[in-house]
PDB file as gemmi writes it, atoms N, CA and C in Angstrom:
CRYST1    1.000    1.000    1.000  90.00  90.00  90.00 P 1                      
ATOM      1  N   UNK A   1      18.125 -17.898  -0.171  1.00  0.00           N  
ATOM      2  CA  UNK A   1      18.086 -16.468  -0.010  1.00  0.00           C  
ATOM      3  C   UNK A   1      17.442 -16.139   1.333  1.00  0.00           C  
ATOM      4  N   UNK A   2      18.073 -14.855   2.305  1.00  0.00           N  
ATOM      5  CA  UNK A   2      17.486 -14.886   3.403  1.00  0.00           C  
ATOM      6  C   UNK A   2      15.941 -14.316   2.907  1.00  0.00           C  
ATOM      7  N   UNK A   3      15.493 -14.180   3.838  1.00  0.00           N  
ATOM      8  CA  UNK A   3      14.122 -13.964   4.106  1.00  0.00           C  
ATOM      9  C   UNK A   3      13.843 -13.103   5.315  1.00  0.00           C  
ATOM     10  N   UNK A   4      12.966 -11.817   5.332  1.00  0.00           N  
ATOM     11  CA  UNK A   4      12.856 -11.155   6.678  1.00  0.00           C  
ATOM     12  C   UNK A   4      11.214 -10.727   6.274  1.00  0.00           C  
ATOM     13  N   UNK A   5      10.307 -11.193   7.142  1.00  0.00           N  
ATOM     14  CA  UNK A   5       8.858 -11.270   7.696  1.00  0.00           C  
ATOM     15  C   UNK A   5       8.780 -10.224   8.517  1.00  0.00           C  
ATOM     16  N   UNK A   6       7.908  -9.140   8.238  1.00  0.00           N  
ATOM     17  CA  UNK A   6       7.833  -8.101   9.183  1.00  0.00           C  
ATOM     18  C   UNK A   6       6.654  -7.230   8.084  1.00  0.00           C  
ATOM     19  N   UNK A   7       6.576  -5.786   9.204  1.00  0.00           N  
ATOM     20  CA  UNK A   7       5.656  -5.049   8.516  1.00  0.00           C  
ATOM     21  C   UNK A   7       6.498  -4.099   7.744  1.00  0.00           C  
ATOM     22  N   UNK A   8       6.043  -4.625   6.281  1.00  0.00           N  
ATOM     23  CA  UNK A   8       6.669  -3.424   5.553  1.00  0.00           C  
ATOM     24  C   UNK A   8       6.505  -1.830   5.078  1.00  0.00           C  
ATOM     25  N   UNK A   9       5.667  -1.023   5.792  1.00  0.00           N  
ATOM     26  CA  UNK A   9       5.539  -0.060   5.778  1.00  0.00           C  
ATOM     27  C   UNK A   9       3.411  -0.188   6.624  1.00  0.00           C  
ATOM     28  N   UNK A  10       3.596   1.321   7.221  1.00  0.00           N  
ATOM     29  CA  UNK A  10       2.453   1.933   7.563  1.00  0.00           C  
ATOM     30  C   UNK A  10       2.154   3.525   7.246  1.00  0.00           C  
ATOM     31  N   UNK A  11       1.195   3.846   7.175  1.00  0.00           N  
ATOM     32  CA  UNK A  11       1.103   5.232   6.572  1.00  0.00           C  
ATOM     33  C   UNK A  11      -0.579   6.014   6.952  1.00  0.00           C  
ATOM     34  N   UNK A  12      -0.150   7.260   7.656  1.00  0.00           N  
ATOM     35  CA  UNK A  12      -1.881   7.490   7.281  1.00  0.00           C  
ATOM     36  C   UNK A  12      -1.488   9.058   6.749  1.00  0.00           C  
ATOM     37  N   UNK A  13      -1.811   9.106   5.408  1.00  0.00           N  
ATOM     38  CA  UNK A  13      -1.209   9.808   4.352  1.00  0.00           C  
ATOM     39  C   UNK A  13      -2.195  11.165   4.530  1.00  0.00           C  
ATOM     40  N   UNK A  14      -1.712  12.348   3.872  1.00  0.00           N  
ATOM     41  CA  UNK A  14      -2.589  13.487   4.022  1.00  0.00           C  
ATOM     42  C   UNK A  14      -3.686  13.307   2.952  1.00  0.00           C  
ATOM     43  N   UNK A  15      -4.599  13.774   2.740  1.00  0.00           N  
ATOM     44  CA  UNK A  15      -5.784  13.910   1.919  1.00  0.00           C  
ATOM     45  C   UNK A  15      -5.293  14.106   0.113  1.00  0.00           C  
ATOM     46  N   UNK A  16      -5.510  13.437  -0.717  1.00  0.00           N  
ATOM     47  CA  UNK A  16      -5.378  13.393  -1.744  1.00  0.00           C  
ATOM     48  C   UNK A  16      -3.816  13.292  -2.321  1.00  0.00           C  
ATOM     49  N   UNK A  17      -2.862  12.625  -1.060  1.00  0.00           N  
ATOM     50  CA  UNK A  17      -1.434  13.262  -1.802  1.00  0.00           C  
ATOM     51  C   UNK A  17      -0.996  11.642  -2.170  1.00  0.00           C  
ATOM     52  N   UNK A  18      -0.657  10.947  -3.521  1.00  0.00           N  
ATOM     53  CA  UNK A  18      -0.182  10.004  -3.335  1.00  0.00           C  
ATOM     54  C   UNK A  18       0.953   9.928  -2.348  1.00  0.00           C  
ATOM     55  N   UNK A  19       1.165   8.785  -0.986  1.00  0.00           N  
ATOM     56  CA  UNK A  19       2.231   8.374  -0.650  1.00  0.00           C  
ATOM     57  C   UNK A  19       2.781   7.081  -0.762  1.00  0.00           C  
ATOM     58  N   UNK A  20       4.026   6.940  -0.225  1.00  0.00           N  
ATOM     59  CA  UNK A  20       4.520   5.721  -0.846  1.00  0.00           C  
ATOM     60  C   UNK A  20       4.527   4.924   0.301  1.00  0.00           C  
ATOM     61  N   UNK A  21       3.637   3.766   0.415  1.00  0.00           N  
ATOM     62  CA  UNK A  21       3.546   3.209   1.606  1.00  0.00           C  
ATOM     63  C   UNK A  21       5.010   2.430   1.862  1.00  0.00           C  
ATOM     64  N   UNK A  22       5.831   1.559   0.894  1.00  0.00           N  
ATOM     65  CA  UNK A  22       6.981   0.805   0.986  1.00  0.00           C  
ATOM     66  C   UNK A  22       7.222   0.854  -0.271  1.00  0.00           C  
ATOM     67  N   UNK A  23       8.790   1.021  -0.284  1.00  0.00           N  
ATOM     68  CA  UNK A  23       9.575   0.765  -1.171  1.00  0.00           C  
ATOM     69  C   UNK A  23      10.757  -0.100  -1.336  1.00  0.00           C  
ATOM     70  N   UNK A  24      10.886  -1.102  -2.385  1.00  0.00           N  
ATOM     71  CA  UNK A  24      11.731  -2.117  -1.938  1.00  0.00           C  
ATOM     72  C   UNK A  24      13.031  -1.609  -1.964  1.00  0.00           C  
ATOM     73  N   UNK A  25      13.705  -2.142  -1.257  1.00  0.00           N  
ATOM     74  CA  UNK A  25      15.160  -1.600  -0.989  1.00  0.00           C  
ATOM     75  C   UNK A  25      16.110  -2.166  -2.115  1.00  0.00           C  
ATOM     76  N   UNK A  26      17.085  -1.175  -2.447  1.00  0.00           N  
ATOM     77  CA  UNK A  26      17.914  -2.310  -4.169  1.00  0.00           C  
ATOM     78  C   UNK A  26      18.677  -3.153  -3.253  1.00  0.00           C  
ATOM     79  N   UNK A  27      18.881  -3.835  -4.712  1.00  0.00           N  
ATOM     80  CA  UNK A  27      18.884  -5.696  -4.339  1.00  0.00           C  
ATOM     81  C   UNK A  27      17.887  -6.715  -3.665  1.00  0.00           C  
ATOM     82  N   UNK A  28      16.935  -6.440  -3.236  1.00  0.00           N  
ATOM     83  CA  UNK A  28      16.060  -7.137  -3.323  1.00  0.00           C  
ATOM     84  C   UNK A  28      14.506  -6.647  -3.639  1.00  0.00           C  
ATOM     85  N   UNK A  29      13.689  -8.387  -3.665  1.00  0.00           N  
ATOM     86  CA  UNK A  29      12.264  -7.811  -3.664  1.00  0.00           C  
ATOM     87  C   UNK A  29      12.005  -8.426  -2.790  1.00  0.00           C  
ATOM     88  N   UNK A  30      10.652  -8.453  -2.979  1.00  0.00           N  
ATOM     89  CA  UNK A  30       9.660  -8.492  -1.587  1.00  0.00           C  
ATOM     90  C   UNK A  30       8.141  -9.204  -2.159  1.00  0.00           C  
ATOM     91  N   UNK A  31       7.615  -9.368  -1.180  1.00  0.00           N  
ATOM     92  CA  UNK A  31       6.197  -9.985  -1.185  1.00  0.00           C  
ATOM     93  C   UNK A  31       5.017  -9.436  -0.212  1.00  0.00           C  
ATOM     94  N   UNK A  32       4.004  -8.867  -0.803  1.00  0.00           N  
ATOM     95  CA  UNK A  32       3.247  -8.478  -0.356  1.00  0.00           C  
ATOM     96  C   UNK A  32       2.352  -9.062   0.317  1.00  0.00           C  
ATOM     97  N   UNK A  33       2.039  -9.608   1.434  1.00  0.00           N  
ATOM     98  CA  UNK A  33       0.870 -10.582   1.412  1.00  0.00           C  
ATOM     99  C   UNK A  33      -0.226  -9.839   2.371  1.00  0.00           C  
ATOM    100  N   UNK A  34      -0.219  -8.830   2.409  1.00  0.00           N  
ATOM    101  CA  UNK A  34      -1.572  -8.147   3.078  1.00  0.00           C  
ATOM    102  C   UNK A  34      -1.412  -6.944   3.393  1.00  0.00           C  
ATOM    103  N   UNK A  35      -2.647  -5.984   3.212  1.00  0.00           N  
ATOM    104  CA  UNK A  35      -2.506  -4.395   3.178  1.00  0.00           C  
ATOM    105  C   UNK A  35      -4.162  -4.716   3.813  1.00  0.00           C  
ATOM    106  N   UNK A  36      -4.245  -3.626   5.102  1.00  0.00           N  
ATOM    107  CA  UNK A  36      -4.716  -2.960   6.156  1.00  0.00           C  
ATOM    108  C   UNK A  36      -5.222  -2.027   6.210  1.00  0.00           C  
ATOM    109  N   UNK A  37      -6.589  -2.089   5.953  1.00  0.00           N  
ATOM    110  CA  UNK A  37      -6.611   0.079   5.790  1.00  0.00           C  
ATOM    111  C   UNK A  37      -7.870  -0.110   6.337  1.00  0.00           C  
ATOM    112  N   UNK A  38      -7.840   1.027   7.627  1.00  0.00           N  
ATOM    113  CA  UNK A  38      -8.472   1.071   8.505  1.00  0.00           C  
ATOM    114  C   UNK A  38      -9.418   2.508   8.705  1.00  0.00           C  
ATOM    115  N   UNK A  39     -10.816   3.248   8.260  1.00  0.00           N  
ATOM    116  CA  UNK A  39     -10.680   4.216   8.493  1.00  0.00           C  
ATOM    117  C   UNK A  39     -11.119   4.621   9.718  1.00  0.00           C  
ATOM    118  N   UNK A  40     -10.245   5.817  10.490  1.00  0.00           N  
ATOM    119  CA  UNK A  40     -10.400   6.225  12.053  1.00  0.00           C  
ATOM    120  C   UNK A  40     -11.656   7.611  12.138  1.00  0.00           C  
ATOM    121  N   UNK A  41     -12.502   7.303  11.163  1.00  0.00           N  
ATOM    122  CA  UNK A  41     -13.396   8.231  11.182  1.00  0.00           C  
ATOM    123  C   UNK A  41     -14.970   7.715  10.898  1.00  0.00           C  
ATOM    124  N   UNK A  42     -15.697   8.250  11.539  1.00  0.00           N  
ATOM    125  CA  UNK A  42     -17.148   7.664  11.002  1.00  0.00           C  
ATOM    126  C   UNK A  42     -17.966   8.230   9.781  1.00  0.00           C  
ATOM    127  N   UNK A  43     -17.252   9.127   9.079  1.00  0.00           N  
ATOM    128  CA  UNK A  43     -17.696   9.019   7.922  1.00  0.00           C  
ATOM    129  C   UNK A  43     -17.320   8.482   6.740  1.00  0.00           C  
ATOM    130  N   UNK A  44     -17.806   7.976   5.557  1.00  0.00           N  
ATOM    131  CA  UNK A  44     -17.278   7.168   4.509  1.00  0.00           C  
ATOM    132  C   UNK A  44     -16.200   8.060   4.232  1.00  0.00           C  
ATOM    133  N   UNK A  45     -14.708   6.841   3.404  1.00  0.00           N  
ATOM    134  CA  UNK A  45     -13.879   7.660   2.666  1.00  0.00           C  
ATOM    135  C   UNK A  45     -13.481   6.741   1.476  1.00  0.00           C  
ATOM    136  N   UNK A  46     -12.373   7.010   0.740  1.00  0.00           N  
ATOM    137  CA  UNK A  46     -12.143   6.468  -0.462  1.00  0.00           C  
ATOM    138  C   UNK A  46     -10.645   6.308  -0.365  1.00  0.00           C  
ATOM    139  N   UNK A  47     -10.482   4.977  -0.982  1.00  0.00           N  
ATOM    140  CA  UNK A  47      -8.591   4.599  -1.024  1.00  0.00           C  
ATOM    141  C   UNK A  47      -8.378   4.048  -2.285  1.00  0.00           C  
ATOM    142  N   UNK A  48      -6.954   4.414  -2.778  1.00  0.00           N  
ATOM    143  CA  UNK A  48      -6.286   3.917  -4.372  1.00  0.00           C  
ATOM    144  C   UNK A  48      -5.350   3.025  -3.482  1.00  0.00           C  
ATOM    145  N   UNK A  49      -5.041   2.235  -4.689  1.00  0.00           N  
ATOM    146  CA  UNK A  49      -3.508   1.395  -4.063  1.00  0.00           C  
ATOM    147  C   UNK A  49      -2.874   1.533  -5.904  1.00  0.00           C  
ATOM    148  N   UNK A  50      -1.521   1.795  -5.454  1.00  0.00           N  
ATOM    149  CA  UNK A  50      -0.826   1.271  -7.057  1.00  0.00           C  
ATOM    150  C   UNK A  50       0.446   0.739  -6.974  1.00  0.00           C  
ATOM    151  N   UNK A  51       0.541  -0.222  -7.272  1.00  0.00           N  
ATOM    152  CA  UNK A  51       2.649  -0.704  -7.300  1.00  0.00           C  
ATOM    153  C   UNK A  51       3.169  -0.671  -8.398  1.00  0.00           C  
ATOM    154  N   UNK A  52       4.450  -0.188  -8.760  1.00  0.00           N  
ATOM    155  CA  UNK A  52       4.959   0.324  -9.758  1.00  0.00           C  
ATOM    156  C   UNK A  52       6.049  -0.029 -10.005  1.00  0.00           C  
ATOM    157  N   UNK A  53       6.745  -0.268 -10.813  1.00  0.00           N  
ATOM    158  CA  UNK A  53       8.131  -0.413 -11.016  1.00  0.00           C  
ATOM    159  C   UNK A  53       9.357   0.464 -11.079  1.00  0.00           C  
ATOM    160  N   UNK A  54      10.782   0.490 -10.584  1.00  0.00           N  
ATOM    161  CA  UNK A  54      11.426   1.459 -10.351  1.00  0.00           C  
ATOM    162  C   UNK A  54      11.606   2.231 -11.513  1.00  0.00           C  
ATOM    163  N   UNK A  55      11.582   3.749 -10.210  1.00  0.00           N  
ATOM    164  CA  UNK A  55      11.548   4.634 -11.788  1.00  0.00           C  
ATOM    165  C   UNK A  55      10.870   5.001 -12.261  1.00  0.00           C  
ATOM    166  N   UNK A  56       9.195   4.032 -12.451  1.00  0.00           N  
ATOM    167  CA  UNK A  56       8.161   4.500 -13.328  1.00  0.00           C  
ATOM    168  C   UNK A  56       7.112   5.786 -12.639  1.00  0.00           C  
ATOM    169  N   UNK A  57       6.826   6.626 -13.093  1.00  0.00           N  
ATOM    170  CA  UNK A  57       5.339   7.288 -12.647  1.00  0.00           C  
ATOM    171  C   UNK A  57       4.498   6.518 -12.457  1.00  0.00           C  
ATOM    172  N   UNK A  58       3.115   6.689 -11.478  1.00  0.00           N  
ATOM    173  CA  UNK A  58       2.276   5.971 -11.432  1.00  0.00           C  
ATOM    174  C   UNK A  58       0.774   6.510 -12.541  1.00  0.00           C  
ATOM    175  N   UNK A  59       0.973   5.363 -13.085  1.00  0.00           N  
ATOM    176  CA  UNK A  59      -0.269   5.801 -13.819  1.00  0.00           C  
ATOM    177  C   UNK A  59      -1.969   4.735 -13.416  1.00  0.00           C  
ATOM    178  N   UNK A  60      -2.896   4.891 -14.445  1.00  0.00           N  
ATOM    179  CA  UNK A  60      -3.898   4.221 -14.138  1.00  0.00           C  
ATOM    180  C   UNK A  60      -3.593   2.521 -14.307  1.00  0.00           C  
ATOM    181  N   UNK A  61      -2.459   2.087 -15.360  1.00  0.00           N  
ATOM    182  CA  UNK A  61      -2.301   0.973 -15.949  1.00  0.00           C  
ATOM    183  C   UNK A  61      -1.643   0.191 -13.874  1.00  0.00           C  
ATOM    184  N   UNK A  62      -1.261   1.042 -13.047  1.00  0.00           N  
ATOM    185  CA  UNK A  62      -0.451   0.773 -12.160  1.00  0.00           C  
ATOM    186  C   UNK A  62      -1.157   0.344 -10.794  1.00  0.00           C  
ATOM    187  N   UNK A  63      -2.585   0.986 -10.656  1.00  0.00           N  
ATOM    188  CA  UNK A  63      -3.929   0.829  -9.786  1.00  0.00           C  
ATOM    189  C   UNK A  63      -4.193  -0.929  -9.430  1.00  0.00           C  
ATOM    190  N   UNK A  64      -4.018  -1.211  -8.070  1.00  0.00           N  
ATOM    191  CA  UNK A  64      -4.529  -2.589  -7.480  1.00  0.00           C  
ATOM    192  C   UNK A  64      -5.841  -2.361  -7.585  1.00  0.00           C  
ATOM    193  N   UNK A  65      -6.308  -0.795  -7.388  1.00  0.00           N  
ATOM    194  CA  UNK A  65      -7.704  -0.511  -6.270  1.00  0.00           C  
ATOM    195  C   UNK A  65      -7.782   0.849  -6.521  1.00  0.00           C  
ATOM    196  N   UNK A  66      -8.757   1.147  -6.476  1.00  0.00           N  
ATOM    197  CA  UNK A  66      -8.656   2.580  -7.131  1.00  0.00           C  
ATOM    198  C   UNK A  66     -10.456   3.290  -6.836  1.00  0.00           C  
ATOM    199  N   UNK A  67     -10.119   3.764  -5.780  1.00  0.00           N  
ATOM    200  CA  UNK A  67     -11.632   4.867  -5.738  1.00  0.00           C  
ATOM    201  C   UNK A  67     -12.240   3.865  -4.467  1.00  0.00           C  
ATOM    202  N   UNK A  68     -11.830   2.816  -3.867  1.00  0.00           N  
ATOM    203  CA  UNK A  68     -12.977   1.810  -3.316  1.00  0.00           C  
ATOM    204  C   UNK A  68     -13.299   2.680  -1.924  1.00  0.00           C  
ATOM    205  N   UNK A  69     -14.624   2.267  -1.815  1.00  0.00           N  
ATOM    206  CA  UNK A  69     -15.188   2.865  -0.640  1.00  0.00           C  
ATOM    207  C   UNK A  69     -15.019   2.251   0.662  1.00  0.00           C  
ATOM    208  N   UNK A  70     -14.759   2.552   1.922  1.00  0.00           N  
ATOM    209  CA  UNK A  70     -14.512   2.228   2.952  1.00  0.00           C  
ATOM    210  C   UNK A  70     -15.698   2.881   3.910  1.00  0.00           C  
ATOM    211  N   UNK A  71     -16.326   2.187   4.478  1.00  0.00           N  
ATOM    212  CA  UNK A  71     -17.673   3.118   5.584  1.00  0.00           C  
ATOM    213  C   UNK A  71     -16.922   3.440   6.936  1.00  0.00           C  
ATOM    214  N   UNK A  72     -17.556   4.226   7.401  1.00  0.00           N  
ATOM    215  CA  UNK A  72     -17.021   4.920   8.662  1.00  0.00           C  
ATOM    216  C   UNK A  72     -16.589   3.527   9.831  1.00  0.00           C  
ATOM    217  N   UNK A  73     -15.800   3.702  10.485  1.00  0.00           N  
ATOM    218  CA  UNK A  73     -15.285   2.874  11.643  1.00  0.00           C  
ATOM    219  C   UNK A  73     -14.939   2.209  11.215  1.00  0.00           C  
ATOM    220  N   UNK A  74     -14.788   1.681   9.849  1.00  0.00           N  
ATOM    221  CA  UNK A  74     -14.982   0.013   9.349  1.00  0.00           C  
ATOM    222  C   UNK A  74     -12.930  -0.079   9.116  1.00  0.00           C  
ATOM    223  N   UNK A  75     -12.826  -1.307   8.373  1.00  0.00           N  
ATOM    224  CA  UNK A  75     -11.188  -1.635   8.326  1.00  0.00           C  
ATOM    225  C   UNK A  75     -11.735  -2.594   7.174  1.00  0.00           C  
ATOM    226  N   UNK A  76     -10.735  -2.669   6.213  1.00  0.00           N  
ATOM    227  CA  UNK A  76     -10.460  -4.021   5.148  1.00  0.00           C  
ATOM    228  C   UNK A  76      -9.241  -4.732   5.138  1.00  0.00           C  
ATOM    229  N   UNK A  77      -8.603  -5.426   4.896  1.00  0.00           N  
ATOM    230  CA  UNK A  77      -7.711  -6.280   5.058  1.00  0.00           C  
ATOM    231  C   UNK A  77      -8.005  -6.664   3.651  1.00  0.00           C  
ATOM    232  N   UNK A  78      -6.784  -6.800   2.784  1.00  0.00           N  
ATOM    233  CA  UNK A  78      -6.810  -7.079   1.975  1.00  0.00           C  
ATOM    234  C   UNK A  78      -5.669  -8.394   1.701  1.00  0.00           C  
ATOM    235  N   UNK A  79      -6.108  -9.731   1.143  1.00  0.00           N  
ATOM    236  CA  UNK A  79      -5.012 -10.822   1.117  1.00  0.00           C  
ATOM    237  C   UNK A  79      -4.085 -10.792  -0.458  1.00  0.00           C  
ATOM    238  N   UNK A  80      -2.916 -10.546  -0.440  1.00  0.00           N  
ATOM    239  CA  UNK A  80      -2.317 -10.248  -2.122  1.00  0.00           C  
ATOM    240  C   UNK A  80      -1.694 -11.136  -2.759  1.00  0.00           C  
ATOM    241  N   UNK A  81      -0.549 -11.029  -1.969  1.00  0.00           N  
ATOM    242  CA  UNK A  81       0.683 -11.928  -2.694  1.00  0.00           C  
ATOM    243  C   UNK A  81       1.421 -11.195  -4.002  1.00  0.00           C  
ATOM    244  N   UNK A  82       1.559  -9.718  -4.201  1.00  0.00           N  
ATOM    245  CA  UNK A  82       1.756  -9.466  -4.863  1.00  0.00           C  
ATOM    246  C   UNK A  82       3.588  -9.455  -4.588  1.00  0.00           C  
ATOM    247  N   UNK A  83       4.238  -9.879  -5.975  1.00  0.00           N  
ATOM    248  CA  UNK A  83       5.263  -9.314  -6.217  1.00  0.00           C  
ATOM    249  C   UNK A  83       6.048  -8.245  -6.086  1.00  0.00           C  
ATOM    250  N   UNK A  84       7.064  -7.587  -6.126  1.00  0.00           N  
ATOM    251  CA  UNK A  84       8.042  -6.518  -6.185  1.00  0.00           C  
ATOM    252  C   UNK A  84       9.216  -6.550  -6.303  1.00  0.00           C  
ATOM    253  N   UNK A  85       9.928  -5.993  -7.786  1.00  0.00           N  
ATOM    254  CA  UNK A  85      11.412  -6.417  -7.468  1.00  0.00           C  
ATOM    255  C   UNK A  85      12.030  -5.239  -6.985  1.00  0.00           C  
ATOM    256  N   UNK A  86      13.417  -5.142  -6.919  1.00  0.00           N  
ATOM    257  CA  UNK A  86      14.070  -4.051  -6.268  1.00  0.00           C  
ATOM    258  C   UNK A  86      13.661  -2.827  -6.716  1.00  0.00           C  
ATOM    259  N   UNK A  87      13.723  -1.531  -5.707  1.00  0.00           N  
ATOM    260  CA  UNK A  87      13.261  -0.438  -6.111  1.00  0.00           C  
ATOM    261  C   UNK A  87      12.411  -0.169  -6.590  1.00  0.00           C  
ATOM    262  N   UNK A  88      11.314  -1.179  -6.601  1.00  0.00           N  
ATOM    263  CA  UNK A  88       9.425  -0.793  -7.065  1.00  0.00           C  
ATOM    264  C   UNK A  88       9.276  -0.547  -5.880  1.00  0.00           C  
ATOM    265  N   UNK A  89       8.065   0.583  -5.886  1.00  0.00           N  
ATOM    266  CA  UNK A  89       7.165   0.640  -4.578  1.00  0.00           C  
ATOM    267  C   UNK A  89       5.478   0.532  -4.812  1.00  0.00           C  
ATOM    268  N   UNK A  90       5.188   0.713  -3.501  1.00  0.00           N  
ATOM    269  CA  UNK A  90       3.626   0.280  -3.563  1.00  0.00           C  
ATOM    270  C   UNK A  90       3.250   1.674  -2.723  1.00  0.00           C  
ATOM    271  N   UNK A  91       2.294   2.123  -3.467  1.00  0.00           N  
ATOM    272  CA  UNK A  91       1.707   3.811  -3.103  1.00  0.00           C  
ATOM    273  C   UNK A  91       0.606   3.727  -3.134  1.00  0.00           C  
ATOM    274  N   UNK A  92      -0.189   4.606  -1.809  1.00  0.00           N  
ATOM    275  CA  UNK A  92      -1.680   4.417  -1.072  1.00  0.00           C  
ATOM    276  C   UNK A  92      -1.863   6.247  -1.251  1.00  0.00           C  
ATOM    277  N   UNK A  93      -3.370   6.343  -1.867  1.00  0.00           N  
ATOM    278  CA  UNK A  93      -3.536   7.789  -1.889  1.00  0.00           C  
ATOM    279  C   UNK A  93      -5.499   7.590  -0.830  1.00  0.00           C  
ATOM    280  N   UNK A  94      -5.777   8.336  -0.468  1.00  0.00           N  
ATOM    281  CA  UNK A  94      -7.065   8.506   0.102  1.00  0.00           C  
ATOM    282  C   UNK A  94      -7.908   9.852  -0.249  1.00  0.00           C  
ATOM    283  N   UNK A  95      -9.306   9.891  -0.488  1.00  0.00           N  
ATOM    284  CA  UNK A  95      -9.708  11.064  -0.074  1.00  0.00           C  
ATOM    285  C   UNK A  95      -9.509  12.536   1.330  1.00  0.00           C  
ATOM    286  N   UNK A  96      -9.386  11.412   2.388  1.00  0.00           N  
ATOM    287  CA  UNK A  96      -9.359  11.543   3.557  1.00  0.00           C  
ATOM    288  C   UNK A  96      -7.825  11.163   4.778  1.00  0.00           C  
ATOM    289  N   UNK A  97      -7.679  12.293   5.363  1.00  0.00           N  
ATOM    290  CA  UNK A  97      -6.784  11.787   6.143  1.00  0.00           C  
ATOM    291  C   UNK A  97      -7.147  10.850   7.274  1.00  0.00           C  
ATOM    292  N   UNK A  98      -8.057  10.435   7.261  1.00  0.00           N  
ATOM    293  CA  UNK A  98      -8.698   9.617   8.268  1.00  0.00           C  
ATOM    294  C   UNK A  98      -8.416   8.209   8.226  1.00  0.00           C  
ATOM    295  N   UNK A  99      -7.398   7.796   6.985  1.00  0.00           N  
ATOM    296  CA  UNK A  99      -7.405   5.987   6.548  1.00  0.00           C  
ATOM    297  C   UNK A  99      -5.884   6.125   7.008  1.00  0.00           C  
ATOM    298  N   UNK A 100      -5.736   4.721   7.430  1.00  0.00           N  
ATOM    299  CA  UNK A 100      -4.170   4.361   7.828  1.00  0.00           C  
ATOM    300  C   UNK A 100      -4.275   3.053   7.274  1.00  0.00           C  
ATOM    301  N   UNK A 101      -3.275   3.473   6.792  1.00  0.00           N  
ATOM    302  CA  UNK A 101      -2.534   1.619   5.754  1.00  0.00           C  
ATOM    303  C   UNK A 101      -1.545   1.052   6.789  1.00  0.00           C  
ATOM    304  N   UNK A 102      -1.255  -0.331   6.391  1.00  0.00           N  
ATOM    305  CA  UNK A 102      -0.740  -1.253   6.311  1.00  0.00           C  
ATOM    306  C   UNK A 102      -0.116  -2.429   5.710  1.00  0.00           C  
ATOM    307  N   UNK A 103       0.869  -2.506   5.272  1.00  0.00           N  
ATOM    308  CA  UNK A 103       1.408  -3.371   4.867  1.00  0.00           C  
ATOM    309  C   UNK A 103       2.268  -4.493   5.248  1.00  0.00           C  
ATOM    310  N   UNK A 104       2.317  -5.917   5.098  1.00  0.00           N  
ATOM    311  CA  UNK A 104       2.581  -6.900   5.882  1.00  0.00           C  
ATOM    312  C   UNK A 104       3.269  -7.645   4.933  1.00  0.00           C  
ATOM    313  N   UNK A 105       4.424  -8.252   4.917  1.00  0.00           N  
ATOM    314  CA  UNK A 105       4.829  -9.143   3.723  1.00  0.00           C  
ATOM    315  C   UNK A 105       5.925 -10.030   4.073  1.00  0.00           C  
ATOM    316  N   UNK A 106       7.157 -10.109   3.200  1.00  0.00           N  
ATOM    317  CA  UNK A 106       8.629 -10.920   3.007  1.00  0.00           C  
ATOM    318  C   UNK A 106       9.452  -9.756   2.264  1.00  0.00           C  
ATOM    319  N   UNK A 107      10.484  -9.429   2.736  1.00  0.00           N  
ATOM    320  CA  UNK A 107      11.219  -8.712   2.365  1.00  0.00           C  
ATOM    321  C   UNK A 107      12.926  -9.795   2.177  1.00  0.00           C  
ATOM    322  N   UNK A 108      13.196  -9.926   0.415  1.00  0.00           N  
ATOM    323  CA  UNK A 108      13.710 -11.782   0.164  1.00  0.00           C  
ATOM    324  C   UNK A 108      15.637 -10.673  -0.207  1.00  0.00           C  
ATOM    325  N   UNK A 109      16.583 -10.928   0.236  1.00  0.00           N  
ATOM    326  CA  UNK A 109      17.571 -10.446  -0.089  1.00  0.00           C  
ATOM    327  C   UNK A 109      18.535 -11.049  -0.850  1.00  0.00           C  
TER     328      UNK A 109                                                      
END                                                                             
């Protein structure tokens, strides 16, 4: 199966709105292997992560990460490996518009 390595989505989302950082495209999935969230502000903020399956609402059962604190200037890198089959996505919400995601993976066709 081919294979395409690249960044699969970036986002610096408005204040409290879930967005959808990547969504797998139908017919294939994908592999997550690292999410980036950087905040561009010096005061603390707060980030959710949730991946979901197509179709579904996101609920609490759906949360990687949920509420974690990030300090001003700072960045996390997070290492995953998470799964995704076609048409699941992976959605980043923040307190703050100040955080920008990243996502890095395999996108498998």
């Amino acid at each position: 199966m081919p294979r395409n390595y690249t960044i699969l989505g970036q986002q610096n989302p408005a204040a409290n709105i879930l967005t959808t950082l990547y969504g797998v495209p139908a017919g294939n999935s994908a592999v997550i292997s690292s999410i980036n969230i950087a905040n561009l502000d010096a005061n603390v903020a707060a980030f959710s992560i949730a991946a979901n399956l197509s179709g579904s609402a996101t609920t609490n059962t759906n949360h990687l990460a949920f509420r974690v604190a990030i300090p001003g200037n700072d960045s996390i890198a997070l290492s995953l490996g998470i799964t995704l089959n076609a048409s699941s996505q992976l959605s980043v919400n923040a307190n703050s518009s100040t955080l920008s995601f990243s996502a890095f993976g395999t996108e498998i066709y």
